[in-house]
PyMOL Python script that loads the backbone (N, CA, C, O; Angstrom):
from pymol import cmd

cmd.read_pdbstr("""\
ATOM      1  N   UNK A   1       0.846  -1.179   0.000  1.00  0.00           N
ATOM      2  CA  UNK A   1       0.000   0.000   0.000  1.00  0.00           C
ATOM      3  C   UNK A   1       0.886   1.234   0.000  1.00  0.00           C
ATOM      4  O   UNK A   1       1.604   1.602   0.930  1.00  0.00           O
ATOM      5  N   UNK A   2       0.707   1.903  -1.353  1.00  0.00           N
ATOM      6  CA  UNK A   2       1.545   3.310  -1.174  1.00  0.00           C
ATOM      7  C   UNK A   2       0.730   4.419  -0.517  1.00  0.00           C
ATOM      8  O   UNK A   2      -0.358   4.736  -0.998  1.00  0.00           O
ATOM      9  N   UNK A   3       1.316   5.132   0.773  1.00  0.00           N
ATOM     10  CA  UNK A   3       0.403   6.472   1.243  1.00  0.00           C
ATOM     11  C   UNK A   3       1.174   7.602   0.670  1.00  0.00           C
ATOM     12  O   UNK A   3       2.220   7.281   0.106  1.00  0.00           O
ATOM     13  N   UNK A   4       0.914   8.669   0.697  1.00  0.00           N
ATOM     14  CA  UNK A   4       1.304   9.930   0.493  1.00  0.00           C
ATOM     15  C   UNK A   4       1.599  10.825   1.458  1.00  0.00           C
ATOM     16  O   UNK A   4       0.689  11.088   2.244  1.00  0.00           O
ATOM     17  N   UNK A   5       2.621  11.349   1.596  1.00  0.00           N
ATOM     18  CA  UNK A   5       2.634  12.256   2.906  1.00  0.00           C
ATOM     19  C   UNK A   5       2.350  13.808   2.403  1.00  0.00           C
ATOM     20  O   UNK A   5       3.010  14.402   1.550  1.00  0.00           O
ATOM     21  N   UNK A   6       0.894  14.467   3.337  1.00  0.00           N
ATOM     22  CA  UNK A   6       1.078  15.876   3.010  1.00  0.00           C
ATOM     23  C   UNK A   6       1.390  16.442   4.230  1.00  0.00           C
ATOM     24  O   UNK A   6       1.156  15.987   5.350  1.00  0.00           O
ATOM     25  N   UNK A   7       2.220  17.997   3.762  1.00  0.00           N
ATOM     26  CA  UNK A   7       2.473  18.840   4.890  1.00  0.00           C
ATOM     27  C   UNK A   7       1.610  19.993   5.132  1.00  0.00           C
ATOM     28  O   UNK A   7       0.921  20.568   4.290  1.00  0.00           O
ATOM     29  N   UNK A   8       1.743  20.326   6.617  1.00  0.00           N
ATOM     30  CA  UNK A   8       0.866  21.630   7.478  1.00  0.00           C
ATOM     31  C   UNK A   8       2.002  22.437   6.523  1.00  0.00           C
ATOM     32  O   UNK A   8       2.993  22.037   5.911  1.00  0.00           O
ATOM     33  N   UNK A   9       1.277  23.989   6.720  1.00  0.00           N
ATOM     34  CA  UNK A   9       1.756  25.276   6.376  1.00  0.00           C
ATOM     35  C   UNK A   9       2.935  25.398   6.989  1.00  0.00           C
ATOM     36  O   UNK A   9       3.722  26.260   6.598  1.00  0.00           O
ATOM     37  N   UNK A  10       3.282  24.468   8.162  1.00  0.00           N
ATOM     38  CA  UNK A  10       4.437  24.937   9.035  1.00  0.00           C
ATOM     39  C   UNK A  10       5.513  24.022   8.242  1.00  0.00           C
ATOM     40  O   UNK A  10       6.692  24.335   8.406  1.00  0.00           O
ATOM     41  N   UNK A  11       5.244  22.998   7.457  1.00  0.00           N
ATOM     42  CA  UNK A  11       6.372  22.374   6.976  1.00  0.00           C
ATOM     43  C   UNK A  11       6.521  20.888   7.466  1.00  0.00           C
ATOM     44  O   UNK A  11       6.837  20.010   6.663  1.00  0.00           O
ATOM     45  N   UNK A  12       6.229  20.542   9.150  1.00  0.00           N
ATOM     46  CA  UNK A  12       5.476  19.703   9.681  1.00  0.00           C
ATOM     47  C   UNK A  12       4.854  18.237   8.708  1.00  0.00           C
ATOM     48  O   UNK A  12       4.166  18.713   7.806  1.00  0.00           O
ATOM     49  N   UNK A  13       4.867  16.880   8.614  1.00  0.00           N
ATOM     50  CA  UNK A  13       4.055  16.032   7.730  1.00  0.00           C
ATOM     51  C   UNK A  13       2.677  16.263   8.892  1.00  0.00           C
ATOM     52  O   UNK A  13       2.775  16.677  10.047  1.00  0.00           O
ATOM     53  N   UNK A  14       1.260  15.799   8.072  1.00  0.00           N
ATOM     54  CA  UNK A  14       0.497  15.478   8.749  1.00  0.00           C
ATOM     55  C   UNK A  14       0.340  14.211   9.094  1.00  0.00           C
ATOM     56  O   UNK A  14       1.265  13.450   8.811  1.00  0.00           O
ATOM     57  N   UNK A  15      -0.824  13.680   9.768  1.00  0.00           N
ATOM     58  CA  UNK A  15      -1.043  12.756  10.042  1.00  0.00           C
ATOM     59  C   UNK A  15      -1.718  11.209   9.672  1.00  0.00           C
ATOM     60  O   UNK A  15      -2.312  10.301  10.254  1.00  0.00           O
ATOM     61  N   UNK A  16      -1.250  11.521   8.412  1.00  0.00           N
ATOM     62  CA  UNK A  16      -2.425  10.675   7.166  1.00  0.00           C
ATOM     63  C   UNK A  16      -1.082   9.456   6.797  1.00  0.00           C
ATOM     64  O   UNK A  16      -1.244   8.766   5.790  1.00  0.00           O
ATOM     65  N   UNK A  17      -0.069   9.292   7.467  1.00  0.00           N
ATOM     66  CA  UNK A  17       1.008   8.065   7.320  1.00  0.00           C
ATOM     67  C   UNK A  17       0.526   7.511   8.836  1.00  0.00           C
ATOM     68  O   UNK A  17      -0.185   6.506   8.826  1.00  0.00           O
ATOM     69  N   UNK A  18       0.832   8.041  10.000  1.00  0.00           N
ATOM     70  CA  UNK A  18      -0.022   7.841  11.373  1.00  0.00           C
ATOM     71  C   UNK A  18      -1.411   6.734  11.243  1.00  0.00           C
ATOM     72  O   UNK A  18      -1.575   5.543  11.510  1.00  0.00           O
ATOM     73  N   UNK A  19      -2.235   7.779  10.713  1.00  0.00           N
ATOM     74  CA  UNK A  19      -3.599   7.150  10.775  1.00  0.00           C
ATOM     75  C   UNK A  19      -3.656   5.793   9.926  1.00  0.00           C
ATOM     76  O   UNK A  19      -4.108   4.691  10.240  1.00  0.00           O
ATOM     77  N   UNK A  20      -2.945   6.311   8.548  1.00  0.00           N
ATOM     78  CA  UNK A  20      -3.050   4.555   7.847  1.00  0.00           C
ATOM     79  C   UNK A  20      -2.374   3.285   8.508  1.00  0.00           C
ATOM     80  O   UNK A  20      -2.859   2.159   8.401  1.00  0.00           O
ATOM     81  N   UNK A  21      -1.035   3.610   9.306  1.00  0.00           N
ATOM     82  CA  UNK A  21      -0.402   2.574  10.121  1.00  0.00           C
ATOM     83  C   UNK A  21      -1.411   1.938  10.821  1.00  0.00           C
ATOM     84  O   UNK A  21      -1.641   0.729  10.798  1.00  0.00           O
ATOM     85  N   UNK A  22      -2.352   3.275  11.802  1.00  0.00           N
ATOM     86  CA  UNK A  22      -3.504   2.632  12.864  1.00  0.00           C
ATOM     87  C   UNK A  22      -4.107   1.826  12.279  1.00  0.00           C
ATOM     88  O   UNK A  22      -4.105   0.656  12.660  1.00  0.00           O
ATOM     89  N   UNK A  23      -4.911   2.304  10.999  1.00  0.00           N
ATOM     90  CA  UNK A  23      -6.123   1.500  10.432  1.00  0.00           C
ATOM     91  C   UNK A  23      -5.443  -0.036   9.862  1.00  0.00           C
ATOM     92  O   UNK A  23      -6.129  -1.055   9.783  1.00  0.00           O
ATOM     93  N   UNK A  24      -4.402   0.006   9.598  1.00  0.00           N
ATOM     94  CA  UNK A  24      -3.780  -1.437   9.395  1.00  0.00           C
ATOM     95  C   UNK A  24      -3.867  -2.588  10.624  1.00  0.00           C
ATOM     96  O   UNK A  24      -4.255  -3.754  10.554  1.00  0.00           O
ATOM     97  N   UNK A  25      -3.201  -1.578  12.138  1.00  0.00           N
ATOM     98  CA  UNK A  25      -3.484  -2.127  13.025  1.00  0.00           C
ATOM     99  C   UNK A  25      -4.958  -2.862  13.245  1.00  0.00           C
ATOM    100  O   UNK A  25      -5.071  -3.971  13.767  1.00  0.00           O
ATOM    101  N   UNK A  26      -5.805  -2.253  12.877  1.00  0.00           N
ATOM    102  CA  UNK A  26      -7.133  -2.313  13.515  1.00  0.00           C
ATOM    103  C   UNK A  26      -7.625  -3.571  12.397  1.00  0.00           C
ATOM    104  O   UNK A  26      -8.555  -4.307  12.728  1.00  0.00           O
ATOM    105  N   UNK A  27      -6.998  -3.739  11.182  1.00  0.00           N
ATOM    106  CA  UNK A  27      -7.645  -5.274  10.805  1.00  0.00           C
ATOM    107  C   UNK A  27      -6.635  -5.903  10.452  1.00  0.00           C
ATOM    108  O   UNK A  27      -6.272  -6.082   9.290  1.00  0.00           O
ATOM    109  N   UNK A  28      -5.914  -6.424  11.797  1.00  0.00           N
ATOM    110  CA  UNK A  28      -5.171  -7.191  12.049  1.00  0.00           C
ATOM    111  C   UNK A  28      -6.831  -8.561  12.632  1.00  0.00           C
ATOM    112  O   UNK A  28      -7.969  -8.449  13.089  1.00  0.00           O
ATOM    113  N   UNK A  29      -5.596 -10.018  12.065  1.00  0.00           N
ATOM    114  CA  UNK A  29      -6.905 -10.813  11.991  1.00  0.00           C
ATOM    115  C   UNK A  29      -7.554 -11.273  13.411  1.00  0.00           C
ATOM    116  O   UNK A  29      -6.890 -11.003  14.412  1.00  0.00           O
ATOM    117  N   UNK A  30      -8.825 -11.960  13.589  1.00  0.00           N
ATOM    118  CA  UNK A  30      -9.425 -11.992  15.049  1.00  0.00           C
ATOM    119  C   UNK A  30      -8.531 -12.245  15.631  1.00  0.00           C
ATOM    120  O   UNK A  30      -7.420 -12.290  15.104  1.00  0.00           O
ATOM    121  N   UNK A  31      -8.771 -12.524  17.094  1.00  0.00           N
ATOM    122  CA  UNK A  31      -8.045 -13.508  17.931  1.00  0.00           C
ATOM    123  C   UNK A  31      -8.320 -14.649  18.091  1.00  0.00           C
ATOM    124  O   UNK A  31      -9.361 -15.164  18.498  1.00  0.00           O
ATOM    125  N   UNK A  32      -6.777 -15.356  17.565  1.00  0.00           N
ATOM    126  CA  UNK A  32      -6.964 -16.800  17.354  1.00  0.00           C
ATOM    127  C   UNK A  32      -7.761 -17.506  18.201  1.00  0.00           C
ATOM    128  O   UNK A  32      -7.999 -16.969  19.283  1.00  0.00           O
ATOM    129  N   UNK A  33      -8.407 -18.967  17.902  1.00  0.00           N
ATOM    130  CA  UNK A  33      -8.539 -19.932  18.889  1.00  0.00           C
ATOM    131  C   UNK A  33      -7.874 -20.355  20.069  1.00  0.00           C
ATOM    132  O   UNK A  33      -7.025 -21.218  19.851  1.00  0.00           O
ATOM    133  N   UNK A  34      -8.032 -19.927  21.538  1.00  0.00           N
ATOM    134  CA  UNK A  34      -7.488 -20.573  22.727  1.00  0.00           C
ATOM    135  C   UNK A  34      -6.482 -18.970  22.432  1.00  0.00           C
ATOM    136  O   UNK A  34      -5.409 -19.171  23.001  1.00  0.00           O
ATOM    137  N   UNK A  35      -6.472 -18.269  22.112  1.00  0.00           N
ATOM    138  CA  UNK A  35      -5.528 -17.423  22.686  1.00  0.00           C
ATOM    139  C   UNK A  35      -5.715 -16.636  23.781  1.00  0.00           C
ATOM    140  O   UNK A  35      -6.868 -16.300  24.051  1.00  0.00           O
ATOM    141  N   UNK A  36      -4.820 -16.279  24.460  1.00  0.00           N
ATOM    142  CA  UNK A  36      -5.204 -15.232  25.700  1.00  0.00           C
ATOM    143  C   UNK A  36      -5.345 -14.075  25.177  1.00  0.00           C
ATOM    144  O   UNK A  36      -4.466 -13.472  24.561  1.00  0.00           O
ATOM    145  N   UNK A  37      -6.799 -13.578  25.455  1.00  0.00           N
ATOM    146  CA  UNK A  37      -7.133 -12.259  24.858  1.00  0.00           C
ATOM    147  C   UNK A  37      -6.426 -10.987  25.522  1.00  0.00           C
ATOM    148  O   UNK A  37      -6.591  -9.885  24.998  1.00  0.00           O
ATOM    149  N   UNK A  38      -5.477 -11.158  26.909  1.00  0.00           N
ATOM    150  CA  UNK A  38      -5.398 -10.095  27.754  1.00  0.00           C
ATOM    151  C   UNK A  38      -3.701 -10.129  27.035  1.00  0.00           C
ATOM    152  O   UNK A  38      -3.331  -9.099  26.470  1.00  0.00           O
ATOM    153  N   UNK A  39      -3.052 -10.941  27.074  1.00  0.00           N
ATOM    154  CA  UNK A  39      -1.814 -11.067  26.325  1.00  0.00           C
ATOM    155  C   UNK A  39      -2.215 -10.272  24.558  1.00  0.00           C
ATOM    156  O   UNK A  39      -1.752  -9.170  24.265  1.00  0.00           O
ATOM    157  N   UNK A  40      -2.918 -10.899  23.797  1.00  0.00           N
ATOM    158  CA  UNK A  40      -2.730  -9.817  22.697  1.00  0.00           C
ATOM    159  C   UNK A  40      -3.380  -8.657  22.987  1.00  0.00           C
ATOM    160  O   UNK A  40      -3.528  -8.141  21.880  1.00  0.00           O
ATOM    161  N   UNK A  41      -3.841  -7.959  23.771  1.00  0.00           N
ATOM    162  CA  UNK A  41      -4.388  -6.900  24.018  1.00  0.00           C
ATOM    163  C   UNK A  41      -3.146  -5.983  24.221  1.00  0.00           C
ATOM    164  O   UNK A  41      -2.987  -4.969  23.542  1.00  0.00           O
ATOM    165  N   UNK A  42      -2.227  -6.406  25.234  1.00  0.00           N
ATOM    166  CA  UNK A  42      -0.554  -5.761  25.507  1.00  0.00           C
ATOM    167  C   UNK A  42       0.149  -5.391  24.824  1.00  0.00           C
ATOM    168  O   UNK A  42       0.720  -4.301  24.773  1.00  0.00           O
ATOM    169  N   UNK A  43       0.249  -7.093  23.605  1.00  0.00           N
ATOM    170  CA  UNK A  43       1.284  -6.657  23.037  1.00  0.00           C
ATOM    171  C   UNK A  43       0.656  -6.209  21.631  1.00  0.00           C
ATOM    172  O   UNK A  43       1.348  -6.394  20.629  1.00  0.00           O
ATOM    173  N   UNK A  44      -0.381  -5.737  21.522  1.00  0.00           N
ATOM    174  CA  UNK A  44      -1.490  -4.644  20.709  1.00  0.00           C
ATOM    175  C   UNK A  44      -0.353  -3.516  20.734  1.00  0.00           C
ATOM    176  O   UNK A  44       0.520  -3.178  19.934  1.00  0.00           O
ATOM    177  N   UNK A  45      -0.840  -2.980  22.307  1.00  0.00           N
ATOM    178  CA  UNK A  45      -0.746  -1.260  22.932  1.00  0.00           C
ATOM    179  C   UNK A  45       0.781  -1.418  22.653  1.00  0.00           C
ATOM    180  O   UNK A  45       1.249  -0.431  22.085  1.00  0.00           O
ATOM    181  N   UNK A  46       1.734  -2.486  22.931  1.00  0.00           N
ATOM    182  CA  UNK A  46       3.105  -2.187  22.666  1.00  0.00           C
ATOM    183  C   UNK A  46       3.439  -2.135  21.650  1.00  0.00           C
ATOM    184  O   UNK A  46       4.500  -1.549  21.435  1.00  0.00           O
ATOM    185  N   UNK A  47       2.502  -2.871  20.257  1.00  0.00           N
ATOM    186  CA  UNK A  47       3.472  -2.572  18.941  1.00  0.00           C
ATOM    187  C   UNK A  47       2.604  -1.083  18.896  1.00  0.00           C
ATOM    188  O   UNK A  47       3.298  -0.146  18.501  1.00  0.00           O
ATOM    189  N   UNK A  48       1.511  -0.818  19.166  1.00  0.00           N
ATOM    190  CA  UNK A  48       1.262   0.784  18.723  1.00  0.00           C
ATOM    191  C   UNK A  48       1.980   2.311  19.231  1.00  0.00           C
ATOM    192  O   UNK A  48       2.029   3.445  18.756  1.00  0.00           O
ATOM    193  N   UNK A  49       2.580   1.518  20.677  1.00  0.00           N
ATOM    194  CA  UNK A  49       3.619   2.407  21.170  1.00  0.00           C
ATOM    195  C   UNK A  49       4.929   2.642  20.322  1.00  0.00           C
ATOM    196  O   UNK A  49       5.400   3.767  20.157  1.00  0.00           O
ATOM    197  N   UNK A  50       5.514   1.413  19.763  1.00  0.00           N
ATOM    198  CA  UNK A  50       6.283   1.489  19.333  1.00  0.00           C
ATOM    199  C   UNK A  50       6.215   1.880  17.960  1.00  0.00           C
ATOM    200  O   UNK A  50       7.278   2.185  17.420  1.00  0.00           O
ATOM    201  N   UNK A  51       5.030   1.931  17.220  1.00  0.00           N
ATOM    202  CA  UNK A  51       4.659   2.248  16.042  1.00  0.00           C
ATOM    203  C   UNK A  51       4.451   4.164  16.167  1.00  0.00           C
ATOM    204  O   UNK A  51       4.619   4.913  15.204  1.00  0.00           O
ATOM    205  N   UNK A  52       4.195   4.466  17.088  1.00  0.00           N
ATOM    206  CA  UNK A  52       4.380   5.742  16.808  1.00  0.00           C
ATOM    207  C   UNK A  52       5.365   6.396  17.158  1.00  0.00           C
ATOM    208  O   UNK A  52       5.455   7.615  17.009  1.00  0.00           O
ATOM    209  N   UNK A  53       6.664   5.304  17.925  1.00  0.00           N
ATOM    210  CA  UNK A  53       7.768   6.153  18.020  1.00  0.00           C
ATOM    211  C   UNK A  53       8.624   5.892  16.845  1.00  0.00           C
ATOM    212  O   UNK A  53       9.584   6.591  16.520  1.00  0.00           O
ATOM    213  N   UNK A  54       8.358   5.219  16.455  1.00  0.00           N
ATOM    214  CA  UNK A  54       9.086   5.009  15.032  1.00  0.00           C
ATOM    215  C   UNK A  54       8.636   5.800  13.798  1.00  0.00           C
ATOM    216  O   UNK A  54       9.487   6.183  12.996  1.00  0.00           O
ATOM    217  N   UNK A  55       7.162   6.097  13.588  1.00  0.00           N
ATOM    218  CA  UNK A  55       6.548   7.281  13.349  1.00  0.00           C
ATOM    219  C   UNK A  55       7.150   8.742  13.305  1.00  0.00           C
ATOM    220  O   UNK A  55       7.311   9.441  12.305  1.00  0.00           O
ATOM    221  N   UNK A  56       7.472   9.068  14.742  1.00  0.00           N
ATOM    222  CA  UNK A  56       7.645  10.589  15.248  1.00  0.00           C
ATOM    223  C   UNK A  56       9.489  10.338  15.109  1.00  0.00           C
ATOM    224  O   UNK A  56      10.288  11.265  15.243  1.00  0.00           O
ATOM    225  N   UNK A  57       9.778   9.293  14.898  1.00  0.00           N
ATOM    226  CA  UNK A  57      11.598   9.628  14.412  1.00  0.00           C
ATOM    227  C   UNK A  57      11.494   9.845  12.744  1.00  0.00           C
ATOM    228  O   UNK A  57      12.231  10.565  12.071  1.00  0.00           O
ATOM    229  N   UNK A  58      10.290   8.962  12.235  1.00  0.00           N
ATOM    230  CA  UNK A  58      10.365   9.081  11.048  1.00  0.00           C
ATOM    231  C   UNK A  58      10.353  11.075  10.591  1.00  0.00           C
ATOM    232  O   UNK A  58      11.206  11.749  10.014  1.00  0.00           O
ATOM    233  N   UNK A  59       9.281  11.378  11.050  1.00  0.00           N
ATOM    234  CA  UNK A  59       8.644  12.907  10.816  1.00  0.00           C
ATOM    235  C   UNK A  59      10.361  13.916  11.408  1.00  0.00           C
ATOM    236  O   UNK A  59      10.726  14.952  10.851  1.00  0.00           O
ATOM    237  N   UNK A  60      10.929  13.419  12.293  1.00  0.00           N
ATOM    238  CA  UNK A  60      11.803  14.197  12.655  1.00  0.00           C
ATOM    239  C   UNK A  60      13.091  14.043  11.497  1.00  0.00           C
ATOM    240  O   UNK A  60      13.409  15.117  10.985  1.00  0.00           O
ATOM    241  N   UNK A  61      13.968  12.662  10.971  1.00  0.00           N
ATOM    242  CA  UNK A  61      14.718  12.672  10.135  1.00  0.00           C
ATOM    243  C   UNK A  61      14.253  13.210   8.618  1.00  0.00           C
ATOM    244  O   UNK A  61      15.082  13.703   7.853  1.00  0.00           O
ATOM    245  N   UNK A  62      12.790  13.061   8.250  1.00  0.00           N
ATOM    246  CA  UNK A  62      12.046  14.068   7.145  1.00  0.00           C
ATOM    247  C   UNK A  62      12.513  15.760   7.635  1.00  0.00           C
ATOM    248  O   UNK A  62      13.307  16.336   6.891  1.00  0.00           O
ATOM    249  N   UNK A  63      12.095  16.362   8.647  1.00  0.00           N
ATOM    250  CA  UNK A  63      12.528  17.433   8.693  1.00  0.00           C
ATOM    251  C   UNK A  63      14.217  17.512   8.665  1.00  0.00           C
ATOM    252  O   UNK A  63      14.803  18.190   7.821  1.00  0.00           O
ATOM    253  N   UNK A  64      14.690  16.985   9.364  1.00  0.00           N
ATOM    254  CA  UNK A  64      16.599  16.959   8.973  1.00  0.00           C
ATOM    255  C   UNK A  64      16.719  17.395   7.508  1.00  0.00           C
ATOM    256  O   UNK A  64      16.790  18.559   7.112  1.00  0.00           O
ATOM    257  N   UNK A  65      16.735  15.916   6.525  1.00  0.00           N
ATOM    258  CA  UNK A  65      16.403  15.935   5.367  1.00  0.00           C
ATOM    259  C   UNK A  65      16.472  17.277   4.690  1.00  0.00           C
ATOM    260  O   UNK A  65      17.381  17.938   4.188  1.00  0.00           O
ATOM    261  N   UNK A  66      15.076  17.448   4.872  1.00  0.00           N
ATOM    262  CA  UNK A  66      14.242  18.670   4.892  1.00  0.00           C
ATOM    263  C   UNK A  66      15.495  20.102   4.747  1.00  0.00           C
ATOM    264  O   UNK A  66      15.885  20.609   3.695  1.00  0.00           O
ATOM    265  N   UNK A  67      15.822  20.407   5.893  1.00  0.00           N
ATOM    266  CA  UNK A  67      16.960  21.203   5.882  1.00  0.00           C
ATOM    267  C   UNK A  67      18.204  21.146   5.059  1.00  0.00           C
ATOM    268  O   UNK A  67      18.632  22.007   4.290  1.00  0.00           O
ATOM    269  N   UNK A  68      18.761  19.864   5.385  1.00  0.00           N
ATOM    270  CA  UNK A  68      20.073  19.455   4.518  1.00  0.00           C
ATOM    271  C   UNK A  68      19.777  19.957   2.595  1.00  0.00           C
ATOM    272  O   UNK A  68      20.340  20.717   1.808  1.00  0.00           O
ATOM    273  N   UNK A  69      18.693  19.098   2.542  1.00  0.00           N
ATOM    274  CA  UNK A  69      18.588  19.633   1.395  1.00  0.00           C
ATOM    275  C   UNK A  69      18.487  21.003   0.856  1.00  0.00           C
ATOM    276  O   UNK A  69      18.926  21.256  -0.265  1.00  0.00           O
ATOM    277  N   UNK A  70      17.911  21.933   1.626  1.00  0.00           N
ATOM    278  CA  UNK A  70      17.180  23.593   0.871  1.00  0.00           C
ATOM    279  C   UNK A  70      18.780  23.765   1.424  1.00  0.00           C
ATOM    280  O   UNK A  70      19.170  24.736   0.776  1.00  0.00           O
ATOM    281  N   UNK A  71      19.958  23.303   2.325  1.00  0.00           N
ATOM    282  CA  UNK A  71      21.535  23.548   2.499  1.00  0.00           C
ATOM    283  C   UNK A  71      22.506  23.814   1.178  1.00  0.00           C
ATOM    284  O   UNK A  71      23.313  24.681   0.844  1.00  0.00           O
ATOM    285  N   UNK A  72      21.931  22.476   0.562  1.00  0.00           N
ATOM    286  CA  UNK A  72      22.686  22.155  -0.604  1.00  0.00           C
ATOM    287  C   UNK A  72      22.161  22.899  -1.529  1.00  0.00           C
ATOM    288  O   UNK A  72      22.945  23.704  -2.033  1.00  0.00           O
ATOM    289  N   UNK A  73      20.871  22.900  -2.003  1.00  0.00           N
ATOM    290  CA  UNK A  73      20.063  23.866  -3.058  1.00  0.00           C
ATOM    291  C   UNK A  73      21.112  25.274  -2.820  1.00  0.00           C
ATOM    292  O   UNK A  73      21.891  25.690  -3.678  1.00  0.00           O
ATOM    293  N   UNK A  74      20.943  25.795  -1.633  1.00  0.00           N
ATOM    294  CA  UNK A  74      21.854  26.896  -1.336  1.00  0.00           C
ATOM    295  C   UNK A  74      23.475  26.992  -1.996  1.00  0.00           C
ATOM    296  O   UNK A  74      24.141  27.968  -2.341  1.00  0.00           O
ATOM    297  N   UNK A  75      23.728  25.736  -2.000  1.00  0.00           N
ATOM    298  CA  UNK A  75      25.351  26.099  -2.116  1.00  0.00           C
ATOM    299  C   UNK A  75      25.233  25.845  -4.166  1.00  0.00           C
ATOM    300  O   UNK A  75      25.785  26.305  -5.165  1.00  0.00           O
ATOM    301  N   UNK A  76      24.380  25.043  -3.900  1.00  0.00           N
ATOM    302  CA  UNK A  76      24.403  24.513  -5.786  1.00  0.00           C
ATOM    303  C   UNK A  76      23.913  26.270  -6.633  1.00  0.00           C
ATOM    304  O   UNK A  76      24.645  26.867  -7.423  1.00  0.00           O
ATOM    305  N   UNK A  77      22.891  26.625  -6.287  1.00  0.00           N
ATOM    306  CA  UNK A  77      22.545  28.295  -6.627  1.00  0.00           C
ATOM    307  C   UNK A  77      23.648  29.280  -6.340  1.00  0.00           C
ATOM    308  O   UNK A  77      23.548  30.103  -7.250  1.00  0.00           O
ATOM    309  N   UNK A  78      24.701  29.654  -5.515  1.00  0.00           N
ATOM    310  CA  UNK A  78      24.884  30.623  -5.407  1.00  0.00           C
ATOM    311  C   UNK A  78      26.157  30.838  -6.513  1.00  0.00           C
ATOM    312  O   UNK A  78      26.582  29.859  -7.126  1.00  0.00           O
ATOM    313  N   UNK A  79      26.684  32.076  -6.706  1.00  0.00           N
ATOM    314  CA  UNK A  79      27.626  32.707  -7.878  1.00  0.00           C
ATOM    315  C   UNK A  79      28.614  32.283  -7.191  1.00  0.00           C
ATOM    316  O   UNK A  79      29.140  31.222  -7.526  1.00  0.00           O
ATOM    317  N   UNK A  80      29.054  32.944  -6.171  1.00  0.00           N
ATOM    318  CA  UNK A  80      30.132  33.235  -5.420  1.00  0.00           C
ATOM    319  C   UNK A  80      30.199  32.898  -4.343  1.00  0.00           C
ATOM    320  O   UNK A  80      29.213  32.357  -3.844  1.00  0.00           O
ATOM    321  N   UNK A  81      31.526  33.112  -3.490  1.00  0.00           N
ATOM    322  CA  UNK A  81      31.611  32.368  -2.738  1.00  0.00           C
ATOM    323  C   UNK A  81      31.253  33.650  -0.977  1.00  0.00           C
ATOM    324  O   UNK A  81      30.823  33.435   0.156  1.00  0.00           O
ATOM    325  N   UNK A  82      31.659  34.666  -1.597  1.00  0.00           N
ATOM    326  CA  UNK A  82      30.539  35.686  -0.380  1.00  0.00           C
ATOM    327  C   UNK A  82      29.192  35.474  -0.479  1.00  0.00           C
ATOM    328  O   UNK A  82      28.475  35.922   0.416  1.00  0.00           O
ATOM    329  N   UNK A  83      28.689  34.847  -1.440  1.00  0.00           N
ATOM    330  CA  UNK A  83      27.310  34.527  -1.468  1.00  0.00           C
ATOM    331  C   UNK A  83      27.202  33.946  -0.413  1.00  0.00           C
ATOM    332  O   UNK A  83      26.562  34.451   0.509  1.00  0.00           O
ATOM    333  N   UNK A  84      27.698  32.957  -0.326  1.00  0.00           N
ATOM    334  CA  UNK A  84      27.722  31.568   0.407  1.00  0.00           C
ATOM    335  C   UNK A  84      27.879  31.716   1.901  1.00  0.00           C
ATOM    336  O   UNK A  84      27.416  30.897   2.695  1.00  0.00           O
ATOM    337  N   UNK A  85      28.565  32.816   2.259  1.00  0.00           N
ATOM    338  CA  UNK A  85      28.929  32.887   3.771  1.00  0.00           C
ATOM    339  C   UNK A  85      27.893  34.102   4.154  1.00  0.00           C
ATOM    340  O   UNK A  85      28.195  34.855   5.080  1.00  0.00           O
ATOM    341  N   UNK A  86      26.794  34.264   3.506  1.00  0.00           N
ATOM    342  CA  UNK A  86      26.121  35.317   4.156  1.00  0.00           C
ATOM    343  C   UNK A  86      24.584  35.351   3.971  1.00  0.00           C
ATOM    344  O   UNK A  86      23.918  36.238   4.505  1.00  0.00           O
TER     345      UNK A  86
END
""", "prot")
cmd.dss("prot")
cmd.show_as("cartoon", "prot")
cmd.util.cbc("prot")
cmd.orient("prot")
């Protein structure tokens, strides 16, 4: 499944990579026969914990990125090299 990431005015991704992860979560298949329902209930909340910290590193190395690149755009555009230091 390909999602699309759009951004807030601030530059920020929204939350439409987030929400599709959830909704994947959510038809994940029943609970098996004889399983302990209180055990997958846990380790539910723990892969979703961990799904949104992996999430919110994702959104943070996008902004890095983000910077590095409009860095380089900078150095690839300019004439000169006082350009560059100011």
């Amino acid at each position: 499944m390909t999602q699309s990431v759009s951004h807030t005015t601030s530059g920020a991704p929204s939350h439409r990579i987030e929400d599709a992860a959830v909704g994947l979560l959510d038809e994940l298949a029943p609970v098996a026969e004889g399983a302990d329902e209180d055990n997958l209930r846990t380790e539910n909340r723990i892969l979703r914990e961990q799904l949104s910290y992996v999430l919110a590193q994702a959104a943070y190395n996008h902004q890095v990125m983000c910077k590095h690149q409009a860095f380089d755009l900078e150095i690839v555009g300019a004439s000169s090299f006082p350009q560059l230091i100011t």
